[in-house]
VOBAVO-663799 format. One line per 4 residues: number of its first residue (from 1); for each residue x, y, z of C-alpha. Coordinates in Angstrom, 2 decimals. Example, Ala and Ser with C-alpha at 12.3 -4.5 7.8 and 13.67 -1.06 7.14 Angstrom:
% residues 2
1) 12.30,-4.50,7.80  13.67,-1.06,7.14
//
This chain:
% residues 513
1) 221.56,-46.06,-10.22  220.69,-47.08,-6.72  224.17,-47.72,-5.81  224.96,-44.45,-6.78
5) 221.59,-43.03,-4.93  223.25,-44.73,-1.68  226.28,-43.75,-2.02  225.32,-39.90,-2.45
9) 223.09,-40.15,0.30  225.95,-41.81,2.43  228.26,-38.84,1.85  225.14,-36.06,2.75
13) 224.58,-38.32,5.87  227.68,-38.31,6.75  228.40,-34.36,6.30  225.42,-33.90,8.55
17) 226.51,-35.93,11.03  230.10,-34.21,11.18  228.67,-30.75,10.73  226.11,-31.26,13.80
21) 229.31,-33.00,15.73  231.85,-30.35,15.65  228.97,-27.78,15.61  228.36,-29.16,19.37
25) 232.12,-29.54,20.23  232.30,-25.97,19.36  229.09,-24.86,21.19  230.61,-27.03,23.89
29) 234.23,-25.16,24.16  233.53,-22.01,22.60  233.97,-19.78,25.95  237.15,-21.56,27.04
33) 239.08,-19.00,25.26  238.66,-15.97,27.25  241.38,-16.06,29.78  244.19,-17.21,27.41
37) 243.38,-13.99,25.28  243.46,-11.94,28.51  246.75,-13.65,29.64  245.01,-14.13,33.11
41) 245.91,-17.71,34.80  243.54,-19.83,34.68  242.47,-23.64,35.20  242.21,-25.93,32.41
45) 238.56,-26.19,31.40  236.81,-29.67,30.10  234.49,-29.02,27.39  230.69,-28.39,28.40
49) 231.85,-29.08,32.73  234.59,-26.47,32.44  236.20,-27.30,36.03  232.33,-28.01,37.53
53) 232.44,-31.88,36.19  232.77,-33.18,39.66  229.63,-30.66,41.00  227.51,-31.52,38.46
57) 228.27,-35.31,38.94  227.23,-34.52,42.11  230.55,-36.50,43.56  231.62,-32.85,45.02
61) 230.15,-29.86,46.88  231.24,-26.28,45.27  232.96,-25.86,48.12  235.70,-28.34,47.97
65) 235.49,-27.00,43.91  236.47,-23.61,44.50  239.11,-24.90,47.40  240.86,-26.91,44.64
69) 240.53,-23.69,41.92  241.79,-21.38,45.13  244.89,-23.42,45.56  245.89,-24.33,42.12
73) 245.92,-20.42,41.69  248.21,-19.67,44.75  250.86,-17.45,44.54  248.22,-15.07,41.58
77) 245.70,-11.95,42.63  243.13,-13.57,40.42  242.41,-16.81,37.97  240.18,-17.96,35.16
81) 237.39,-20.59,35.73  234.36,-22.45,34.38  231.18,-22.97,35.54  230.24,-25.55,32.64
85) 230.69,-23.32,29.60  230.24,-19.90,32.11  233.91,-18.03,32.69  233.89,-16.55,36.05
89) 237.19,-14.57,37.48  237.95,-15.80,41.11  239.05,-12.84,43.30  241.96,-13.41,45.78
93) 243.81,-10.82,46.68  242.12,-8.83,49.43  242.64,-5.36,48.38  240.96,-6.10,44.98
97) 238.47,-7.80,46.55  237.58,-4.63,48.73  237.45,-2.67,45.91  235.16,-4.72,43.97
101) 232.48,-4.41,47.50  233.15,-1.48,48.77  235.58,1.29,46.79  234.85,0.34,43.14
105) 231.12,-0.32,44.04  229.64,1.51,41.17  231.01,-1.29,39.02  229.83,-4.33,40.58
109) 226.33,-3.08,41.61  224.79,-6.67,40.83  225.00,-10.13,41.95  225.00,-11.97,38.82
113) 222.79,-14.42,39.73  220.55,-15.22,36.92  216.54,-15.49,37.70  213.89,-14.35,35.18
117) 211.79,-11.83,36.83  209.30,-11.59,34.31  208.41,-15.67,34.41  208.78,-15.34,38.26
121) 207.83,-11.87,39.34  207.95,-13.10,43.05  211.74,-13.59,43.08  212.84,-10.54,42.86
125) 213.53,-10.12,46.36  216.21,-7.81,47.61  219.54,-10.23,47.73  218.47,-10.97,43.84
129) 217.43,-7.12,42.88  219.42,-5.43,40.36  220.62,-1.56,40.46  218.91,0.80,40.62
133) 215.87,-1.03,41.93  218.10,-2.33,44.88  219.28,0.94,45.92  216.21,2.58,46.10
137) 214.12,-0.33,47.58  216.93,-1.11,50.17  216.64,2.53,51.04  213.32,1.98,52.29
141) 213.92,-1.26,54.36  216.42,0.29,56.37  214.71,2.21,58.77  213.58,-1.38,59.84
145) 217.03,-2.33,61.25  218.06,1.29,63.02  219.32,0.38,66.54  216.45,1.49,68.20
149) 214.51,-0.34,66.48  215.94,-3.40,67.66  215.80,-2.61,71.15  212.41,-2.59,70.97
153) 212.06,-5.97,69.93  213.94,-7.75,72.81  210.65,-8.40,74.94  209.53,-9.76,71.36
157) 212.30,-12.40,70.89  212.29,-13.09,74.87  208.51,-14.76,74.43  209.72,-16.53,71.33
161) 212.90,-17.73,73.28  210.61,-18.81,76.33  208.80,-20.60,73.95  211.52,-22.22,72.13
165) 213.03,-23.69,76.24  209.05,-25.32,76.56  209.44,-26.69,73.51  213.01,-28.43,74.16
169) 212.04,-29.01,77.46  208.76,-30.52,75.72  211.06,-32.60,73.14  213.33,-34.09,76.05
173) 210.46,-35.85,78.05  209.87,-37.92,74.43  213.35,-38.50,73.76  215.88,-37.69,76.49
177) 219.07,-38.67,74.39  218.53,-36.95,70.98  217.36,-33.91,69.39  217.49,-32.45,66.05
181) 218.25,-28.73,67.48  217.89,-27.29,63.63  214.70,-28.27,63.66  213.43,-26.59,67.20
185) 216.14,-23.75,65.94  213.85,-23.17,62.66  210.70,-22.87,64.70  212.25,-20.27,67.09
189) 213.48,-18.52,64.45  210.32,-18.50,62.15  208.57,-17.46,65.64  210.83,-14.54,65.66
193) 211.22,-13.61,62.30  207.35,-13.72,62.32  206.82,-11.79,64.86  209.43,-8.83,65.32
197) 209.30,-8.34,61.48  205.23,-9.25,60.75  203.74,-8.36,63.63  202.27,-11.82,63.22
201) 202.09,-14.27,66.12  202.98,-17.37,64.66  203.53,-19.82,67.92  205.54,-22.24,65.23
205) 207.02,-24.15,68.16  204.08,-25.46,69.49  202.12,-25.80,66.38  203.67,-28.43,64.04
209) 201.20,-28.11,60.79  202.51,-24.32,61.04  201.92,-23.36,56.98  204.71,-20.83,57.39
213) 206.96,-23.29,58.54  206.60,-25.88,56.17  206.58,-23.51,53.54  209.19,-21.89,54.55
217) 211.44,-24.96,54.52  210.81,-25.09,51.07  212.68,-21.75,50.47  216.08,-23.06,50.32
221) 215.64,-26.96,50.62  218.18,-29.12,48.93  216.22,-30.10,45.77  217.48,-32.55,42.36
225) 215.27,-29.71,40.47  217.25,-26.59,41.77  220.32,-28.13,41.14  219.67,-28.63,37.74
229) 218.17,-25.58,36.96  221.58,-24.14,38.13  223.97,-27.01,36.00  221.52,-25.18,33.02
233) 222.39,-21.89,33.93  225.78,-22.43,33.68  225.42,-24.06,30.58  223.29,-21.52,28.58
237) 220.71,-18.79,30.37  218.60,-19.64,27.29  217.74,-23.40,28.33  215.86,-21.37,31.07
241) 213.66,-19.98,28.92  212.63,-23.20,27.46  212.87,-25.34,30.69  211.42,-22.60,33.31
245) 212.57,-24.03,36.58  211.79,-21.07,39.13  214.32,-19.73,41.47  211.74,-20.58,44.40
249) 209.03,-22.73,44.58  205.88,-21.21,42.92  203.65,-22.52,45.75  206.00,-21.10,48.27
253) 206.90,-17.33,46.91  202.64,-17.15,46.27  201.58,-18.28,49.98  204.00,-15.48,51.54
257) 202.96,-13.09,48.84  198.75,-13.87,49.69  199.71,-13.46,53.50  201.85,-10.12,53.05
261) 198.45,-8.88,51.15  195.87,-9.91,53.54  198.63,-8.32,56.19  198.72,-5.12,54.45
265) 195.23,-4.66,54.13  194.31,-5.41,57.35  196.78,-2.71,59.11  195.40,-0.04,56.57
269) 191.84,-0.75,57.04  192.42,-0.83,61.02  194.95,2.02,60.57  197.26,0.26,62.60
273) 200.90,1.60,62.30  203.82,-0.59,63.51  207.45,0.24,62.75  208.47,-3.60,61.53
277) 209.68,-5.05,57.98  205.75,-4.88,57.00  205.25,-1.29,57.60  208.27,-0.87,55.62
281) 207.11,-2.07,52.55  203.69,-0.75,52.67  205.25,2.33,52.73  207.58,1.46,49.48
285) 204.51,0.18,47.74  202.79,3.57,48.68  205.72,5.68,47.60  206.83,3.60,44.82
289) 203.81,1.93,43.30  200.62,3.94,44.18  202.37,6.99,44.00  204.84,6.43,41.68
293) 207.73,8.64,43.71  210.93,8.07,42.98  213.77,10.63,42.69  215.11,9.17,39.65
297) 212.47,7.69,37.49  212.66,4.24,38.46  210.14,2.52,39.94  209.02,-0.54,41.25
301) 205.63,-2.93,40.53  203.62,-4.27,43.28  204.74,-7.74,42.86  208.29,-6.71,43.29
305) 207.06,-5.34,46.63  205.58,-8.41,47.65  208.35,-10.36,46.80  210.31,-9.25,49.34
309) 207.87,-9.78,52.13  208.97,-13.70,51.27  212.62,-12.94,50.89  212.81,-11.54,54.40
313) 211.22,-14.49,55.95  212.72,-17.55,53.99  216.31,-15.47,54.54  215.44,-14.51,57.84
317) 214.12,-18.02,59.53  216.87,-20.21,57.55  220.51,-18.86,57.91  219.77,-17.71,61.47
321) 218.56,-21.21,62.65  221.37,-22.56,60.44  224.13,-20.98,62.01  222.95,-21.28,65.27
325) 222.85,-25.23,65.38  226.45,-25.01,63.79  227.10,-22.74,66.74  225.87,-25.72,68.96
329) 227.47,-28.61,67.33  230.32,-26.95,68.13  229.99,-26.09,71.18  228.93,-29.44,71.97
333) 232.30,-30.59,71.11  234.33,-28.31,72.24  233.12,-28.33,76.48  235.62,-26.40,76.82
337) 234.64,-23.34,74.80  231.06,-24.05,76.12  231.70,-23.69,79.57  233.35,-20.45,79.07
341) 230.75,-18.96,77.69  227.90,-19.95,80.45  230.11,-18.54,82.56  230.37,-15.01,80.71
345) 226.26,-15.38,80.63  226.16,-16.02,84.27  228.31,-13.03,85.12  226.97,-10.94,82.67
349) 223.41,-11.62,83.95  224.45,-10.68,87.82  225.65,-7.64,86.20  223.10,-6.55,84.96
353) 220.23,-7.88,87.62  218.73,-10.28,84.92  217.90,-7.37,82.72  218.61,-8.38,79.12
357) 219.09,-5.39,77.09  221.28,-3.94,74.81  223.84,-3.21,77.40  223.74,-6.62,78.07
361) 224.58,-8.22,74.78  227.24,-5.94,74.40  229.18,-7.08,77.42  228.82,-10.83,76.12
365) 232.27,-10.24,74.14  233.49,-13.81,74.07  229.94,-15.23,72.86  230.68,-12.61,69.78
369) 233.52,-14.40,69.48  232.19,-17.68,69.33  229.38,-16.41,66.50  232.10,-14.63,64.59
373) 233.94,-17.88,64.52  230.57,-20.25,63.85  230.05,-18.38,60.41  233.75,-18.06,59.92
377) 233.62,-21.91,59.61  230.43,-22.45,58.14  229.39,-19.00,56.31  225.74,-19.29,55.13
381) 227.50,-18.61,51.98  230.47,-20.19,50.29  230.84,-17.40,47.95  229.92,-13.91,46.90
385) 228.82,-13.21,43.24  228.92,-9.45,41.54  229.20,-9.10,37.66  230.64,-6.12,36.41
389) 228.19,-3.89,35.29  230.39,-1.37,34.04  234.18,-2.05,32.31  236.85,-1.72,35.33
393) 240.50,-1.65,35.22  241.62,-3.30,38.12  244.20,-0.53,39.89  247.75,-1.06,39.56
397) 247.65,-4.00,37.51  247.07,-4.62,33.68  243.77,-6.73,33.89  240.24,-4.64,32.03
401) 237.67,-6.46,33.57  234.86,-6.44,30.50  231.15,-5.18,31.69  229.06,-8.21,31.91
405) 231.81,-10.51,33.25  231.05,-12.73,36.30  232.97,-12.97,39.01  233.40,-14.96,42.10
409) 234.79,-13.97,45.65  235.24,-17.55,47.27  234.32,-17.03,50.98  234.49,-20.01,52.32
413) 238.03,-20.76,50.99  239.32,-17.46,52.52  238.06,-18.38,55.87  240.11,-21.39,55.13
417) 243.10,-20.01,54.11  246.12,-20.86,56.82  247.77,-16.91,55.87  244.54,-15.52,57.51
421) 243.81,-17.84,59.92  245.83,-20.62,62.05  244.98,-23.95,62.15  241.59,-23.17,60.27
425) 239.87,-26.82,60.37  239.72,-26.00,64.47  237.28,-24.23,66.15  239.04,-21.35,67.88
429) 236.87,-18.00,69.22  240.26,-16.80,70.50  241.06,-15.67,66.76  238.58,-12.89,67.30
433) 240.11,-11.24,69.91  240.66,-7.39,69.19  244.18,-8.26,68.78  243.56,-11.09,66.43
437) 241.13,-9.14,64.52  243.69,-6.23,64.26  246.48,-8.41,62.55  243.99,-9.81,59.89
441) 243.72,-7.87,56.16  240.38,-6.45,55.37  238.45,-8.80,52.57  239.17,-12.02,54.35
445) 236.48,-12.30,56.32  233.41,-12.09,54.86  230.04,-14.17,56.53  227.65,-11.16,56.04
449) 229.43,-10.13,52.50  230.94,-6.22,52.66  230.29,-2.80,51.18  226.35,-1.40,50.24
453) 225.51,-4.79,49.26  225.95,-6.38,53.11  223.36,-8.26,54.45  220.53,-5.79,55.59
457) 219.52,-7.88,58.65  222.89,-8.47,59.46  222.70,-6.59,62.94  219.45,-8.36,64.04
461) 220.49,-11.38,62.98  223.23,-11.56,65.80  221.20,-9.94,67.98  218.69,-12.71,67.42
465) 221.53,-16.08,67.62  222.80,-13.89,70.74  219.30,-13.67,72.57  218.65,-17.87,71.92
469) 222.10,-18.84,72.88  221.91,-17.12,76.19  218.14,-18.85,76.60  219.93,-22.74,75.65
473) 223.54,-22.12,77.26  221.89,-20.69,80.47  219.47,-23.72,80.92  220.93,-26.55,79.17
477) 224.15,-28.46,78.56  225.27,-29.60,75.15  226.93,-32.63,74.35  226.96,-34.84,70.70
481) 224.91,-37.92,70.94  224.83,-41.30,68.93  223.60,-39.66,65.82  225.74,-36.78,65.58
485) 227.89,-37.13,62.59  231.82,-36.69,63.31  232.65,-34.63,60.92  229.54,-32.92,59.64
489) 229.09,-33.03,55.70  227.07,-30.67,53.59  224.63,-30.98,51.22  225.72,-30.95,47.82
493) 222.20,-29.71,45.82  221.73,-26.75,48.37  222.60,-22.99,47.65  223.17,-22.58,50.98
497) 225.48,-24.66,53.54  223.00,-26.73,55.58  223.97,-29.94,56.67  223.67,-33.26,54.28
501) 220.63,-34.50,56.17  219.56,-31.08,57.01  219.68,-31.90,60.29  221.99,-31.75,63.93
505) 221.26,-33.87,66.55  222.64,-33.23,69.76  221.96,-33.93,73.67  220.92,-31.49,75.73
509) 220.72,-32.32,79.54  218.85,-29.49,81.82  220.76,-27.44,84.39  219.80,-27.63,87.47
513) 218.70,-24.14,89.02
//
């Protein structure tokens, strides 16, 4: 009887056992079907890493991911792919890719990008916002970036910049043959972000226990605990709801949210008006909270407001100072390239008396170049996300793009791609010449993203990497030092491309006047 008793339970054990086996092996390869039934090319997925296995190994950066996918679809518009079990269409073609940001809008209104608002209220800034909160939210931010209202924030930045030179200057006398210029960078830039968009003097680059800085490095910091929280979203959205790693850091997202507050009621009880990023959004939360106005019944919650007061100064202080030390690393290589463009700022400045206004950046056309090819090389972003919020048919082709589908516009490997641009591992300005730029397709070039989605502060923040280069390049020559690493890597756990250390070091020797 007990041999019998074992031998039953034997068989039940071992039904179990399969059953919960191929129950996983299923769960694990159950979206891996989607492109074959579309008859859309695709790459050849590995159950649970789809074609991620090497990102979430952590022996490869996304970048050099979607580089490999890019390739291995050559010669097709589009292609399949897996983010673990995730299917996301990669875009190549860049008249489809113009129509998904800017013609076919309507359909890909979203990002994609999955955070749950309702566990983390203050993360629902404006680059995460879906439609039609966006739209009408954006609507009310942009009077913040009008031309004229950057002109009147040049004597603004100027203070910041003189105080970013002292601090350099200040740096040198400990430690003539290095500096981390990132670091100085991110203090100008929280200095400037702080002030021309807060009204809040800030003095970050003499002040080193600055809260706003170090919290503020939090915002996008390469963290073990974001990159997981992204392997899990790629697996299943529904781990997130059991797991609850936030988007941002709790700590971080609730400091900027206390200081917007305090900010807001202090300019309403002192009836102080000032046309900035603050003023802004009290306005939104007047119109769209307190009031309740909105022309088509949607409106927004006060934490929603507050949320963006972070967003604008974690996005605003971090890709700017980002991209700039790129811009210097560069630079510092490339003597060349450098010298040219002291000697545009020299000109340019006898031009114009000294007088730095807007007539004055716009005559510095080769330092546009030399930005425009900085974030060509290293774009804050290596790709764009929409999902389609609507079903599309792609135009002149046979492909019905489902509603809900993700999709993935790989930015950095167009900016790579030798059809658009020459030699693209060297750093060459010259490729955005007016006759360069004429020759290139549309939906190639993409740093700032395209269409009614493109980055709001786009405009200020060139005007911003313009106004500091002319303040280092005038006073100071760049060169690499010891520690400046030949090529530069980048951080694998980071949403953003920062460096691997998250730092550039660089020598700077002063100019004599």
């Amino acid at each position: 009887m007990l041999t019998i008793l074992s031998f039953t339970n034997f068989w039940v054990d071992l039904i179990i056992f399969v059953t919960v086996l191929f129950s996983i092996i299923y769960y694990c390869i159950s979206t891996f079907n989607v492109w074959k039934k579309l008859n859309v090319p695709y790459i050849r997925p590995i159950p649970l890493f789809g074609n991620y296995l090497n990102v979430a190994l952590g022996i490869e950066h996304p970048i050099e991911t979607y580089k490999k996918i890019y390739y291995e679809l050559a010669g097709h518009k589009y292609g399949g792919m897996f983010q673990m079990r995730t299917p996301y269409l990669m875009i190549r073609d860049p008249e489809i890719i113009n129509n998904i940001l800017i013609k076919d809008f309507s359909y890909f209104t979203d990002r994609g990008i999955y955070v749950n608002f309702s566990n983390e209220p203050l993360s629902e800034i404006l680059f995460l916002m879906e439609n039609p909160r966006w739209k009408i939210l954006r609507s009310k931010l942009s009077p913040a970036f009008t031309s004229g209202k950057l002109k009147q924030m040049y004597s603004q930045i100027e203070e910041c910049g003189n105080a970013m030179v002292d601090n350099i200057c200040s740096e040198l006398k400990k430690n003539p043959n290095e500096i981390d210029v990132r670091d100085i960078l991110g203090q100008y830039s929280t200095d400037v972000i702080g002030t021309c968009s807060f009204g809040l003097k800030l003095n970050v680059a003499s002040d080193d226990t600055s809260l706003f800085r170090s919290f503020g490095k939090t915002a996008f910091q390469s963290s073990l605990l974001y990159f997981l929280r992204e392997i899990c979203v790629m697996i299943s959205p529904a781990i997130m709801k059991i797991i609850r790693l936030p988007f941002f850091p709790n700590k971080t997202t609730e400091f900027f949210g206390s200081v917007f507050k305090e900010t807001m009621a202090y300019r309403k009880k002192n009836n102080i008006v000032r046309t900035d990023i603050v003023h802004c959004l009290i306005q939104a939360h007047q119109d769209l909270v307190v009031d309740n106005n909105s022309s088509n019944g949607v409106g927004l919650t006060g934490s929603q407001i507050l949320s963006n007061a972070f967003g604008f100064f974690a996005a605003g202080f971090e890709t700017t100072s980002t991209t700039l030390s790129f811009c210097l690393y560069e630079l510092a290589l490339k003597k060349n390239i450098q010298d040219r463009v002291r000697e545009e700022i020299k000109l340019t400045k006898i031009k114009y008396n000294g007088v730095i206004d807007n007539e004055f950046l716009n005559d510095l056309i080769y330092l546009d170049m030399v930005i425009a090819e900085t974030i060509r090389k290293y774009p804050v972003l290596f790709a764009l996300f929409r999902v389609a919020t609507k079903t599309y048919r792609v135009p002149n082709d046979s492909l019905i793009i489902e509603k809900g589908q993700k999709i993935i516009i790989p930015t950095f490997s167009l900016h790579f791609d030798p059809r658009y641009f020459s030699d693209p591992e060297v750093f060459n300005p010259e490729r955005f010449s007016a006759e360069e730029n004429a020759k290139r397709p549309n939906g190639v070039y993409l740093p700032f993203g395209n269409g009614p989605r493109i980055c709001i502060g786009k405009r200020f923040a060139e005007m911003e990497m313009k106004l500091a280069l002319v303040d280092i390049l005038s006073k100071f020559e760049v060169e690499p030092c010891e520690k400046t690493e030949i090529p530069i890597q980048f951080s694998k756990l980071s949403l953003l491309v920062i460096p691997k250390d998250e730092k550039v070091w660089l020598k700077l020797n002063p100019i004599s006047e």
